[in-house]
N, CA, C and O atoms as a MOPAC input file, in Angstrom:
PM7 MOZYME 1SCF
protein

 N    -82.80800 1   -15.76600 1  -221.88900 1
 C    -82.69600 1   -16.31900 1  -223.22900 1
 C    -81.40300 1   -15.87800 1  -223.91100 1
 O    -80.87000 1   -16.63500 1  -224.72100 1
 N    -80.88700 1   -14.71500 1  -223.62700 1
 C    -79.96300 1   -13.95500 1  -224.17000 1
 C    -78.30700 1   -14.55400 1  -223.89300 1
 O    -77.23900 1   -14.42300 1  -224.49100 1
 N    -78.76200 1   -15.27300 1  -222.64300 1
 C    -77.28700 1   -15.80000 1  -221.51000 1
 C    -77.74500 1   -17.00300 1  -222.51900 1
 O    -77.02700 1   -16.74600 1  -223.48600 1
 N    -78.53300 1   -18.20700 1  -222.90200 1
 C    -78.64400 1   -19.35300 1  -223.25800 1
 C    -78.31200 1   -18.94300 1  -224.85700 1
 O    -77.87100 1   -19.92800 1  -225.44900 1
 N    -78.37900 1   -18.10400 1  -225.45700 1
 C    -77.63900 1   -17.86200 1  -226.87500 1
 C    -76.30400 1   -17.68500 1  -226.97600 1
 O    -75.55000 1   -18.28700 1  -227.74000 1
 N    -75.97100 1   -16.68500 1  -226.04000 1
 C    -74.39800 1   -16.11000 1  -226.02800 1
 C    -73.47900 1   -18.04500 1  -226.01100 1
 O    -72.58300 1   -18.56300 1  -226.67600 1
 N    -74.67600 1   -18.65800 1  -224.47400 1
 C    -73.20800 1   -19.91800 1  -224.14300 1
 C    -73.23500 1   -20.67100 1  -225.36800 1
 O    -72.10400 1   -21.06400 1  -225.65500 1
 N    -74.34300 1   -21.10200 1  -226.40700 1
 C    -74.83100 1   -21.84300 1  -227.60200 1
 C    -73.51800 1   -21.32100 1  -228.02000 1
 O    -72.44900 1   -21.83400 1  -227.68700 1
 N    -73.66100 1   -20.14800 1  -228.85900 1
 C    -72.66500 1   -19.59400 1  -229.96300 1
 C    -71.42200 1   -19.48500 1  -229.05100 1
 O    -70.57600 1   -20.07900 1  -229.71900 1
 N    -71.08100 1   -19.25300 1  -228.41100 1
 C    -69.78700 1   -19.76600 1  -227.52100 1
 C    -69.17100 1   -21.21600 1  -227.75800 1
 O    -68.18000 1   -21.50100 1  -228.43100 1
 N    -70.08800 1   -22.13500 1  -226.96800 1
 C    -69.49600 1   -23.75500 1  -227.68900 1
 C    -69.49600 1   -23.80100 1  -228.88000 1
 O    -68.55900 1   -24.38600 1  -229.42400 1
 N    -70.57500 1   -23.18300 1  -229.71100 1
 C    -70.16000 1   -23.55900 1  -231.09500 1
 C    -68.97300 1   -22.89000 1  -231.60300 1
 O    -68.60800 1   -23.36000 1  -232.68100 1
 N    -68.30600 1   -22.00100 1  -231.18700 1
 C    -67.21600 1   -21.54200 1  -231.88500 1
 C    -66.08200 1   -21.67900 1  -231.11400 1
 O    -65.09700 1   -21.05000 1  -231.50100 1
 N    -65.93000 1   -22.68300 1  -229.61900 1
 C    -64.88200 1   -23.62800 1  -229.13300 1
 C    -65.14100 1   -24.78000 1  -229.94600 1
 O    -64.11100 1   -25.42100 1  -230.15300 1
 N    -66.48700 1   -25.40300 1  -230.63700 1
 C    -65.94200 1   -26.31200 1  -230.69900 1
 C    -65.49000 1   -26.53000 1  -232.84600 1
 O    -65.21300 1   -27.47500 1  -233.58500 1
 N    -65.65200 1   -25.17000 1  -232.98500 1
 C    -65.39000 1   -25.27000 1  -234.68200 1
 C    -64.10300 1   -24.55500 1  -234.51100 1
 O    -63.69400 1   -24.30400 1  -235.64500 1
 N    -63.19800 1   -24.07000 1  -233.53700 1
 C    -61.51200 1   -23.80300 1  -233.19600 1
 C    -61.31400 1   -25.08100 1  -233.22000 1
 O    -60.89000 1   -25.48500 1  -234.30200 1
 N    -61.55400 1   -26.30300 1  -231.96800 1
 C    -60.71800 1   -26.82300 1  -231.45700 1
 C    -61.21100 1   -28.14200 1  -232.98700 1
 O    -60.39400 1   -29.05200 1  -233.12800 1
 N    -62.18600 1   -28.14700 1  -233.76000 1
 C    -61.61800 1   -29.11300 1  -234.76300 1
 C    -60.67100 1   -28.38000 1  -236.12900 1
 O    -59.73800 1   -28.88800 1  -236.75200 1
 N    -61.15800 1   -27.34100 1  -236.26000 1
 C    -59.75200 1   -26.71200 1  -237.25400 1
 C    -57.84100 1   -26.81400 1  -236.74600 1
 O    -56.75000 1   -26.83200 1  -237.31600 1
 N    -58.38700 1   -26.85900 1  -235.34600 1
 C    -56.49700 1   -27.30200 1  -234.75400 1
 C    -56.05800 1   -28.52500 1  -234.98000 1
 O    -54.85500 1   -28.72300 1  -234.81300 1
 N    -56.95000 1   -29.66800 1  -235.42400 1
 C    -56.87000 1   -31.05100 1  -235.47500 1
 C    -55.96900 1   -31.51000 1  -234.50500 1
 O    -54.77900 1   -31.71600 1  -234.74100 1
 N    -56.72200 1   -31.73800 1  -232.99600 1
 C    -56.19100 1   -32.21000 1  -232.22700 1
 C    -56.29400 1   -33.60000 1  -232.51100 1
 O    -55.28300 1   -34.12200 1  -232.04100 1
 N    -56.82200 1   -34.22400 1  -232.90300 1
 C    -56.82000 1   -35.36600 1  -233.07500 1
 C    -56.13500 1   -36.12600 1  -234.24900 1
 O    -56.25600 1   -37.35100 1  -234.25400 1
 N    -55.38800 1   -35.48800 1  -235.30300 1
 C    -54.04300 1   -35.51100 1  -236.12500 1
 C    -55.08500 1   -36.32500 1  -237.50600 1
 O    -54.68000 1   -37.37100 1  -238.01500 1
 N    -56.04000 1   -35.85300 1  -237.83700 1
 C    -56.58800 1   -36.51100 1  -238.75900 1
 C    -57.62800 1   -37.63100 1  -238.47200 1
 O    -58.62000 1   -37.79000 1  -239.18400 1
 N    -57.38200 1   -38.28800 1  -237.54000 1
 C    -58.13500 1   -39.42700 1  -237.13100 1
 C    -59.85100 1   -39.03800 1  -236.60900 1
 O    -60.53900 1   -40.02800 1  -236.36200 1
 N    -60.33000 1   -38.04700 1  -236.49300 1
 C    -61.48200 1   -37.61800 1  -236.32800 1
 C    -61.95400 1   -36.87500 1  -237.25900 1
 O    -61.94600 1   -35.68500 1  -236.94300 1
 N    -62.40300 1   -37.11700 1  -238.38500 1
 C    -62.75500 1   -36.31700 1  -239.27800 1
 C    -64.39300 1   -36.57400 1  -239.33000 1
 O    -64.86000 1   -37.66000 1  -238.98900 1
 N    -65.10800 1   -35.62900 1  -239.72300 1
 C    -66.60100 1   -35.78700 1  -240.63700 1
 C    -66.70400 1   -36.29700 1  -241.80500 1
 O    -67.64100 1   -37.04900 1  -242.07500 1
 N    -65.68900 1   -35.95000 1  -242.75900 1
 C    -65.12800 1   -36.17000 1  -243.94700 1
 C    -64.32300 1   -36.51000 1  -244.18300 1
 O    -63.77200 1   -35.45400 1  -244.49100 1
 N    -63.23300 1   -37.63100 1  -244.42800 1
 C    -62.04100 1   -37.48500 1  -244.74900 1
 C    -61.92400 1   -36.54100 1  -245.77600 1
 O    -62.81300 1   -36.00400 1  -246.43800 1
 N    -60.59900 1   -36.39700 1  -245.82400 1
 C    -59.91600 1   -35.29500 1  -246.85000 1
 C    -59.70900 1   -35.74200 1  -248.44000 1
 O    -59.68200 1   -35.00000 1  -249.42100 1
 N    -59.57900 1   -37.09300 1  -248.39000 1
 C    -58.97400 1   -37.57900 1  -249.38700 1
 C    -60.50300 1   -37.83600 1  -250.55400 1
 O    -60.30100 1   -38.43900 1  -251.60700 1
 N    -61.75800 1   -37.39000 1  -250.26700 1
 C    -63.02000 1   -37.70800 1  -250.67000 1
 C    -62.70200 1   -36.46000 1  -251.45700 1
 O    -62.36900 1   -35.35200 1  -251.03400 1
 N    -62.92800 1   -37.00700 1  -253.07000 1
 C    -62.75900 1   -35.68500 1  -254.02400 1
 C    -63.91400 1   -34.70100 1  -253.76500 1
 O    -65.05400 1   -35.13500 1  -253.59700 1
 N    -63.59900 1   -33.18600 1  -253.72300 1
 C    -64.82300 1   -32.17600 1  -254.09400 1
 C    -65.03600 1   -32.18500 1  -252.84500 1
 O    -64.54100 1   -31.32000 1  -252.12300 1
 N    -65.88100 1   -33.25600 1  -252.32700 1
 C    -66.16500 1   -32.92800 1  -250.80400 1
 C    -65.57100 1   -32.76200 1  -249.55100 1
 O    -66.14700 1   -32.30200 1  -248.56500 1
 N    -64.09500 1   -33.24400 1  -249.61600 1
 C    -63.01600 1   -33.88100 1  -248.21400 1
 C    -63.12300 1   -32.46700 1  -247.40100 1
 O    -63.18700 1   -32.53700 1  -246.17300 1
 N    -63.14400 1   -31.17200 1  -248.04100 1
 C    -62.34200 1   -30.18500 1  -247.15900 1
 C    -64.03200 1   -29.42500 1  -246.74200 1
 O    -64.09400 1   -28.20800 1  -246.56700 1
 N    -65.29400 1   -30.30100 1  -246.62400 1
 C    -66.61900 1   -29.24100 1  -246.85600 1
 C    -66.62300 1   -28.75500 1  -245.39500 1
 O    -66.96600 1   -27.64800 1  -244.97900 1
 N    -66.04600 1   -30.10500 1  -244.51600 1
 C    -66.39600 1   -30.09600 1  -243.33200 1
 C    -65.24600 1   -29.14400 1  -242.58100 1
 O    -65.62900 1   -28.84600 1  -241.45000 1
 N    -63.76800 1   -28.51700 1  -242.95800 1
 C    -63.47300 1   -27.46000 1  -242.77400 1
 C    -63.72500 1   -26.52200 1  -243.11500 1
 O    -63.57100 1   -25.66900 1  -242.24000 1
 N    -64.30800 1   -25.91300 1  -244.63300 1
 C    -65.04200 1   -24.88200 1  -244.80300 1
 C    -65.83600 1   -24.64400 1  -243.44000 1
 O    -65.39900 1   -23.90000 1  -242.56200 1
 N    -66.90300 1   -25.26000 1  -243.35200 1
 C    -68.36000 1   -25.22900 1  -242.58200 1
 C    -67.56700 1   -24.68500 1  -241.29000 1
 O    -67.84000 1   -23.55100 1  -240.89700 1
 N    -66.72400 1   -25.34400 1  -240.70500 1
 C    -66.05400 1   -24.87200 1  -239.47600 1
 C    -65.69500 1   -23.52200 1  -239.53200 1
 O    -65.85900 1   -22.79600 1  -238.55100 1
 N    -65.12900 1   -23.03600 1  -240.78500 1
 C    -64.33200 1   -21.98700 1  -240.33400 1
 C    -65.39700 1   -20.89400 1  -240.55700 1
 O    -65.28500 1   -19.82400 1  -239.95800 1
 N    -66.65800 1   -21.17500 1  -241.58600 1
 C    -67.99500 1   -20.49600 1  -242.14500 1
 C    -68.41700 1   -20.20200 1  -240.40100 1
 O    -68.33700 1   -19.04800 1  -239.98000 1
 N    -68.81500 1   -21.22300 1  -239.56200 1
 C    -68.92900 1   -20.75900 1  -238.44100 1
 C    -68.59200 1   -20.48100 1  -237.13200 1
 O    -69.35800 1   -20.24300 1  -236.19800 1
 N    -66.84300 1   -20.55100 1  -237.13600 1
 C    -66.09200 1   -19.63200 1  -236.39100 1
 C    -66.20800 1   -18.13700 1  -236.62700 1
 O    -66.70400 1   -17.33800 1  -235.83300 1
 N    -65.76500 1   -17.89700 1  -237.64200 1
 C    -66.16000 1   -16.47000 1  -238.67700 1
 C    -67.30700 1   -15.85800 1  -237.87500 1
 O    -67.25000 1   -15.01100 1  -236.98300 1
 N    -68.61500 1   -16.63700 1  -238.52700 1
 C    -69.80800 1   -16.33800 1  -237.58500 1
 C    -69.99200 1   -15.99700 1  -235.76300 1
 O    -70.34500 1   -15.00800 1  -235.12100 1
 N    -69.63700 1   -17.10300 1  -235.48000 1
 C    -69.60800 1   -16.47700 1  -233.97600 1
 C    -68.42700 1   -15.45700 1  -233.48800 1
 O    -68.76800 1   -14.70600 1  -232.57400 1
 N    -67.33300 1   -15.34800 1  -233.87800 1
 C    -66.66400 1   -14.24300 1  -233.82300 1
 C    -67.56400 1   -12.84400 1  -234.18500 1
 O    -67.66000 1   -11.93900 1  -233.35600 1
 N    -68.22900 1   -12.77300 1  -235.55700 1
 C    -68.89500 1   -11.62400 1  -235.76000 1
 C    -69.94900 1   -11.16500 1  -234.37500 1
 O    -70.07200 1   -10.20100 1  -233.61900 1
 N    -70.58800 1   -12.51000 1  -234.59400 1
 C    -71.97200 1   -12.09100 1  -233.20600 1
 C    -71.13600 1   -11.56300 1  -231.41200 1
 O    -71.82800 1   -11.07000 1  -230.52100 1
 N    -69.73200 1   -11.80000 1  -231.26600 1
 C    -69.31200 1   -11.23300 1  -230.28600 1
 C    -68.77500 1    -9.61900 1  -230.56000 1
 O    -68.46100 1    -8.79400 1  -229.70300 1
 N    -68.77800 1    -9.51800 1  -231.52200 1
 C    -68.10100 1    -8.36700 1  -232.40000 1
 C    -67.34100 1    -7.79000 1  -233.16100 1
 O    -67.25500 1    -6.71500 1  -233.75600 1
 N    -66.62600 1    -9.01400 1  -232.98900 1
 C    -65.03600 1    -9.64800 1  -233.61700 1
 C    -65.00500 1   -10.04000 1  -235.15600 1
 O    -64.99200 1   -11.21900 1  -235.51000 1
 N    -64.99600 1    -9.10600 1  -235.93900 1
 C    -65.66600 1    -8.94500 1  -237.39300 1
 C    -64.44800 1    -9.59900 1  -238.19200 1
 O    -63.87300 1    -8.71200 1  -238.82300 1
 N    -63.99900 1   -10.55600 1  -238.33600 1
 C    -62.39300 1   -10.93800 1  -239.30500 1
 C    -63.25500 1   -11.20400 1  -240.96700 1
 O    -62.72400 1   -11.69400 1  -241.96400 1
 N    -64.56400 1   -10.75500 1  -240.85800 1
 C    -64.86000 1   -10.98800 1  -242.56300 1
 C    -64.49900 1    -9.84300 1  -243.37000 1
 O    -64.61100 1    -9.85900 1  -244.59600 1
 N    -64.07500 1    -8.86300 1  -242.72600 1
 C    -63.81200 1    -7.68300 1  -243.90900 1
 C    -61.85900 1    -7.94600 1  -244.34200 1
 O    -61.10800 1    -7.16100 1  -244.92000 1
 N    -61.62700 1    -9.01800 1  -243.91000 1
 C    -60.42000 1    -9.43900 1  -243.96600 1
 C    -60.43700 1   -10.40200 1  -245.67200 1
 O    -59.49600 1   -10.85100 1  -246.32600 1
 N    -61.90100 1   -10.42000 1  -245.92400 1
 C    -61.52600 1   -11.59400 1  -246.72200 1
 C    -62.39200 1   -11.11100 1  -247.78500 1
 O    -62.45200 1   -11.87300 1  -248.75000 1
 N    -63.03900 1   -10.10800 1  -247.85700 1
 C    -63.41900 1    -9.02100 1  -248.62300 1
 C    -62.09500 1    -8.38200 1  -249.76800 1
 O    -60.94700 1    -8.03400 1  -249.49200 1
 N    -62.79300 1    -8.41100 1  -251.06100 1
 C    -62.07500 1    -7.41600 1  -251.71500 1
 C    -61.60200 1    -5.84800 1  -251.57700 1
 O    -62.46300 1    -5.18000 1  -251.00300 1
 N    -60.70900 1    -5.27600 1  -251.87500 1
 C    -60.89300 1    -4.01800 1  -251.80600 1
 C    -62.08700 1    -3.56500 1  -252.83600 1
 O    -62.30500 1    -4.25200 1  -253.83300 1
 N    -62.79300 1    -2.47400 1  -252.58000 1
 C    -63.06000 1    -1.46500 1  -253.47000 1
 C    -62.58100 1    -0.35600 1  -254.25000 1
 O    -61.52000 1     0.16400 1  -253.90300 1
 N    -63.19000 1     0.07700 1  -255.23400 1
 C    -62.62500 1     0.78800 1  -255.76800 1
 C    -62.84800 1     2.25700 1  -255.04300 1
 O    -63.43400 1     3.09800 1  -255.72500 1
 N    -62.42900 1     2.62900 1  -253.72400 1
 C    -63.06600 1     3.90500 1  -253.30600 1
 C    -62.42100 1     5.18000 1  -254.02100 1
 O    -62.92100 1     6.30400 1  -253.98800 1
 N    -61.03500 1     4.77500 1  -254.78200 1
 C    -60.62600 1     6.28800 1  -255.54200 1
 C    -61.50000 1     6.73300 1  -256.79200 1
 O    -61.74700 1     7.83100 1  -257.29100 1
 N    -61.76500 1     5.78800 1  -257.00900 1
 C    -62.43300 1     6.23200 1  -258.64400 1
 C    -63.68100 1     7.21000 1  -258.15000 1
 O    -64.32700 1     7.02800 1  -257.11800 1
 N    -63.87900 1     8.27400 1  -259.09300 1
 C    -64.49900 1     9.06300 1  -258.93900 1
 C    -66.13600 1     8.87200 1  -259.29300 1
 O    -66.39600 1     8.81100 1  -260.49500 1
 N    -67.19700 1     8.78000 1  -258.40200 1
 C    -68.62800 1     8.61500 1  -259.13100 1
 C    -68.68300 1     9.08400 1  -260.32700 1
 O    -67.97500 1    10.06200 1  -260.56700 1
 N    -69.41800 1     8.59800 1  -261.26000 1
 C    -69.86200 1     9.41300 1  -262.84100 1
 C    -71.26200 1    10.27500 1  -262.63400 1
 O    -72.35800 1    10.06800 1  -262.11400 1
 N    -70.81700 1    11.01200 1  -263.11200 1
 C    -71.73700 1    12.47900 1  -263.01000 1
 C    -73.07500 1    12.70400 1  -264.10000 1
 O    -73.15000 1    12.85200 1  -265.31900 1
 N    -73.63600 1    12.67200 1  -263.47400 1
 C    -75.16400 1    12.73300 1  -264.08900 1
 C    -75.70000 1    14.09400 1  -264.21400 1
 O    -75.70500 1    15.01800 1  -263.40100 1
 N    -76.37100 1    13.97000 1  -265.99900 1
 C    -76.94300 1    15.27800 1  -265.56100 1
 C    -78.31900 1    14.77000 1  -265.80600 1
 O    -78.64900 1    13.60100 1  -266.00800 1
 N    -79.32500 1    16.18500 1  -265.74000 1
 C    -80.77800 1    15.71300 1  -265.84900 1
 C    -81.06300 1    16.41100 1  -267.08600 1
 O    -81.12800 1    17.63500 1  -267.19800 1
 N    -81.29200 1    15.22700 1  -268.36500 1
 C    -81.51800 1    15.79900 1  -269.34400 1
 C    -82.77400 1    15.25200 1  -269.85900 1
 O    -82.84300 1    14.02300 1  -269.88900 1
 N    -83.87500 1    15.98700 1  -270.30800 1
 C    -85.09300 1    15.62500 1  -270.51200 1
 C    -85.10300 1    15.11700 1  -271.61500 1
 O    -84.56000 1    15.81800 1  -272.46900 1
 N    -85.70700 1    13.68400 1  -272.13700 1
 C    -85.34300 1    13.04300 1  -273.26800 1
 C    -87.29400 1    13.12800 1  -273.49800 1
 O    -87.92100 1    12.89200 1  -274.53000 1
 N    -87.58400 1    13.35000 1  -272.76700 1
 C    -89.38000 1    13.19000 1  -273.60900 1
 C    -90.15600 1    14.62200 1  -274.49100 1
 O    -91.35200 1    14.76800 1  -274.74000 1
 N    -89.44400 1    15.19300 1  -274.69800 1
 C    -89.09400 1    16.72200 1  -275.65400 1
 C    -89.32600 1    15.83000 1  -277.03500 1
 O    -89.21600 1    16.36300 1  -278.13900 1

């Protein structure tokens, strides 16, 4: 079952490369482009699950598209002060 997942998510992420390369120069689209709001959904979705199958091989490029954090700032310091006195 494990070999029949890996080849699944394999084609699916040859075949959401080879339509982001637009081998076919525009002429194969899901969407055209020129469809307001929606034209570019069907490259999102592609690259949503290239992304994806890259992760499931191990190949993590989402912390690429992640903000930084703020890791310098210092936690705020708590004390324990009894307020039911």
């Amino acid at each position: 079952m494990k070999l029949i997942r890996d080849l699944l998510v394999l084609g699916s992420g040859i075949l959401s490369a080879v339509y982001l390369l637009n081998l076919g120069f525009g002429v194969v689209e899901i969407i055209p482009d020129n469809v307001p709001i929606f034209g570019n959904l069907d490259e999102a979705t592609a690259v949503a699950l290239l992304i994806n199958c890259l992760a499931y091989f191990g190949l993590d490029v989402g912390h690429l598209l992640r903000r930084k954090t703020d890791a310098a700032k210092p936690t705020p310091k708590t004390h324990d002060i009894d307020v039911t006195k």
